[in-house]
C-alpha positions, 0 to 999 in steps of 0.5 A, a space after each residue: 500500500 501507498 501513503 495515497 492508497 492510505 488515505 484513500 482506504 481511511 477516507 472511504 472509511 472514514 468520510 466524516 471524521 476530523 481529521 485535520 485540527 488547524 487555527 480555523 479549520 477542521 478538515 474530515 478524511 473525505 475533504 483532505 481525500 478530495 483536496 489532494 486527488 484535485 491537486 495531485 491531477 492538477 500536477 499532471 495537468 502541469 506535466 509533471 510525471 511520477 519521479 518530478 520533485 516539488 518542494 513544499 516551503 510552508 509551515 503546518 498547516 491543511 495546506 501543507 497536508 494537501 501537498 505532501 498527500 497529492 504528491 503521494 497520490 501523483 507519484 510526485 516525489 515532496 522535497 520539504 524545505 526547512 522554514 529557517 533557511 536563507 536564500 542560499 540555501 534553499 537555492 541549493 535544495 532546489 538545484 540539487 533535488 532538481 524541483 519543478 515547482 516549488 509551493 511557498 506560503 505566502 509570507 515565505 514567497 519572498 524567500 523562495 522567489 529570490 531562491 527561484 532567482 539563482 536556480 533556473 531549472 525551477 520552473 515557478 514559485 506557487 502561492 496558492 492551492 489550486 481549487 480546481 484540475 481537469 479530470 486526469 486518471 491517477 498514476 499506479 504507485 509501486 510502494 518502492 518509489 521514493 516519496 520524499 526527499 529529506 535534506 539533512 546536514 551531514 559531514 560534507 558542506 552542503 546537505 543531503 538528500 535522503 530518499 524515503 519510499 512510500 513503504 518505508 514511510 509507511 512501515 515507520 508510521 505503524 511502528 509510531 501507531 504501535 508505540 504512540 498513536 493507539 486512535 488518540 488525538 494527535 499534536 505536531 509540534 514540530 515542522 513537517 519538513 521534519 521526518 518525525 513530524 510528517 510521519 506523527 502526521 501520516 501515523 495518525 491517519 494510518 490509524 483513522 485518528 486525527 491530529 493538531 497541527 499548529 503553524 509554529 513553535 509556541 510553548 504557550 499555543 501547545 499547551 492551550 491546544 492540549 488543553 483546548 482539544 484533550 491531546 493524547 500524544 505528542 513528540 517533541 525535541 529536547 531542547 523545545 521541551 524545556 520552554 514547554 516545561 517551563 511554561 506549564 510551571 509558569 502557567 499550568 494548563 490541564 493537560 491531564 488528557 496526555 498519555 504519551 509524551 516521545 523526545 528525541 532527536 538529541 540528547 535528554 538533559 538529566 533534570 528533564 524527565 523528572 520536571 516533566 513527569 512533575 508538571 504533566 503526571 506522565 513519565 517521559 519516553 525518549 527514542 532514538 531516530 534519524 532520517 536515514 534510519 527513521 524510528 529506530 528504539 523507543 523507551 517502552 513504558 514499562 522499560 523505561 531508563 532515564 537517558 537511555 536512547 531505548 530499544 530497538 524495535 523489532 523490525 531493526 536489526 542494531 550491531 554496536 560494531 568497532 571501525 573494523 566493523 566487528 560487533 563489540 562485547 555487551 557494555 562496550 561502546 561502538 558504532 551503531 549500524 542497524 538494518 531495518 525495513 524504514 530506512 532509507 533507500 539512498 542519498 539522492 544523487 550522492 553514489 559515493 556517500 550513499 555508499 559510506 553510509 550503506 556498507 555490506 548491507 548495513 546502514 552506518 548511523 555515525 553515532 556512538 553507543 553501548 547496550 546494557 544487558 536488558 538491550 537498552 543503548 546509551 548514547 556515547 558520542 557521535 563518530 561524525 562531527 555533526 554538531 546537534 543543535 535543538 535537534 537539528 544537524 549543523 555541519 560545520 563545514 557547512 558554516 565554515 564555507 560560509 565564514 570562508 566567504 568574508 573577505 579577512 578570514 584566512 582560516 575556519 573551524 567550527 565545533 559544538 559546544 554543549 549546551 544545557 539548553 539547546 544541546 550544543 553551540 555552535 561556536 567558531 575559530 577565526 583566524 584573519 588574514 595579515 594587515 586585514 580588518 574584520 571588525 569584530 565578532 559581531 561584523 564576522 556572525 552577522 556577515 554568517 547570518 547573512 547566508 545560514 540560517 539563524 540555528 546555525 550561525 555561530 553563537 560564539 567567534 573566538 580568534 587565533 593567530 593560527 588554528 591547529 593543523 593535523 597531519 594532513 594540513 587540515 584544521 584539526 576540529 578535534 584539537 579546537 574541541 579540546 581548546 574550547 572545553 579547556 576554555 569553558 572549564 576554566 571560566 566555571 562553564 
């Protein structure tokens, strides 16, 4: 079965339920089901084929729900576009994924248009859903097609594409009901350009339930929407967990009507679980994800360990191996490598990192961890030197490449730093050019915000003379790494 063929059978099922809660809207399975057939026709009609991409830059909302399902329903492949992007970058996830059209919300279309701009294979920005299409007969989908293509930074300068098909999608989002849904009333609080937001969402209708979407981040709008709707279930990010924690202590909503309550993404602050269980009356169950490797462990109920990444579910196979590939003792740390019917097919035109991250069979996640005796994994570190800020991946290349572009630096490296609320920080190491002018910290991070998005600007600028070197003449991130905490832990950090 397809994610269209899904919605299809559910509405069918289902023609009058809600579906779909949004600020001012209420959407039954039949009206989303009829919404996207009528765009997914009208893509053909624009001579778009199964394989052509889309990209969808609009936040949660009844229109972006129609989007991904007449994508689903057309054979058409989505390309989410993360709403904090700059120009640059969205240029580039239009290049790279080759996207026809790309559908922007109103307020973003500035943002896309200039994107439009720099990219001349995209084809047009469109700003509104079309109500009407011709009547075009529906393409047969095979469940191996790709659905979705989800760009995530990596350990090279620019992001990746990650290819989902529509069986994978759909065997994470039946894990998710078994673990999380259970015919409750959802609420996504995270974007959809996300893969745990979409699949919570495409979860929730694989199971005739319905969800709330809210259009952003807002800890007091989450906990009204729980309040106003008796929300069962959710997912969220560490780091945007806290700001919920502390505005349910600030001002207490009812949230008696949540059941279940999933975090992941990145690392769980110690104190988090017992605030949490205090202020909402339910423990805490932190997973372990990816959008490579999709819902991988999840901290069961009755199995719950603080700090714990979880267990496996039953449909990944996880080896905790050494750099040689052989599995370590019970206890040891290692990298975690796992085969599971979700993950993702490739890297969308990227043979040679798809075939790092695949090797002999195995998906190779780049993090480190042990597994105790009762099965659960601890995390240990990552083999990559992606930096995880609030749960989103920042490669330091990334903003390096960016910094590189101001005219005094002469030399670049960027590490993470932990942080207590976000996880980590992103924090750079400038050296600048002899006889050159730079100003000061703020000129060189406002010229970076110019060109990244605002979560990957550096926090920090620190200045040498030299960056450390390793063997190769590359900036040697690690020694960096090692400076920065000698730093932090002398001024008391």
């Amino acid at each position: 079965m397809t994610m269209g063929e899904m919605l299809r059978a559910k509405a069918a099922g289902h023609p009058d339920k809600t579906v779909l809660f949004a600020p001012g809207a209420e959407v039954t399975y039949a009206q989303l089901d009829n919404s996207a057939t009528r765009l997914a026709r009208w893509f053909l009609h624009q001579g778009l084929r199964p394989g052509d991409r889309v990209a969808i830059h609009w936040h949660n909302s009844v229109e972006a729900a129609q989007l991904y399902f007449a994508a689903f329903l057309s054979g058409v492949i989505a390309v989410p576009v993360n709403l904090r992007l700059k120009v640059p970058e969205i240029a580039y996830v239009f290049q790279n994924s080759g996207a026809a059209l790309c559908f922007s919300a109103p307020a973003l279309v500035p943002l896309a248009e200039a994107a439009a701009a720099l990219c001349p294979s995209l084809r047009s920005v469109v700003s509104a859903i079309p109500g009407e299409a011709p009547d075009v007969v529906l393409p047969a989908i095979d469940v191996g097609q790709t659905a979705v293509i989800m760009y995530t930074s990596g350990t090279t300068a620019r992001p990746k594409g990650v290819e989902c098909s529509h069986g994978a999608f759909l065997e994470c989002c039946r894990c998710m009901q078994a673990e999380l849904v259970s015919g409750g009333l959802g609420l996504c609080t995270t974007p959809m350009m996300h893969i745990a937001a979409l699949a919570m969402v495409v979860a929730s209708i694989y199971c005739g339930a319905a969800i709330v979407l809210l259009p952003g981040f807002d800890p007091g709008a989450i906990l009204d929407a729980i309040e106003r709707y008796r929300c069962t279930y959710t997912v969220s990010l560490p780091a945007l967990l806290q700001f919920i924690v502390e505005e349910q202590a600030r001002k207490p909503r009812d949230v008696r009507s949540l059941d279940t309550v999933l975090v992941g993404g990145d690392s769980v602050p110690h104190s988090l679980p017992s605030r949490f269980q205090e202020l909402f009356g339910i423990p805490l169950q932190e997973f372990y994800g990816m959008t490579e490797g999709g819902f991988i462990a999840v901290n069961p109920r009755h199995s719950i360990r603080e700090g714990s990444m979880g267990i496996p579910l039953s449909i990944v196979q996880v080896r905790i191996v050494d750099p040689a590939g052989r599995d370590v003792p019970e206890g040891e740390p290692g990298e975690v490598v796992l085969r599971s019917p979700i993950a993702c097919r490739r890297y969308w035109n990227d043979p040679e990192t798809t075939a790092d991250l695949l090797r002999d069979g195995w998906l190779h996640t780049g993090d480190l961890a042990r597994r105790d005796a009762e099965g659960h994994l601890w995390f240990q570190g990552r083999a990559k030197q992606i930096i995880v800020r609030a749960g989103s991946n920042i490669s330091p290349q990334e903003v390096e490449a960016a910094i590189y572009q101001h005219p005094a630096v002469r030399e670049a490296g960027v590490v993470g730093l932990p942080d207590p609320v976000y996880g980590e920080a992103v924090v750079a190491f400038v050296a600048l050019r002899r006889a050159a002018s730079a100003g000061d910290e703020q000129e060189i991070r406002e010229f970076t915000r110019e060109r990244l998005a605002d979560y990957k600007t550096p926090e920090r600028i620190l200045f040498l003379s030299e960056l450390p070197k390793g063997l190769t003449g590359k900036v040697d991130r690690r020694a960096l790494k090692e400076m920065l905490l000698a730093r932090s832990r002398a001024a008391g950090g």
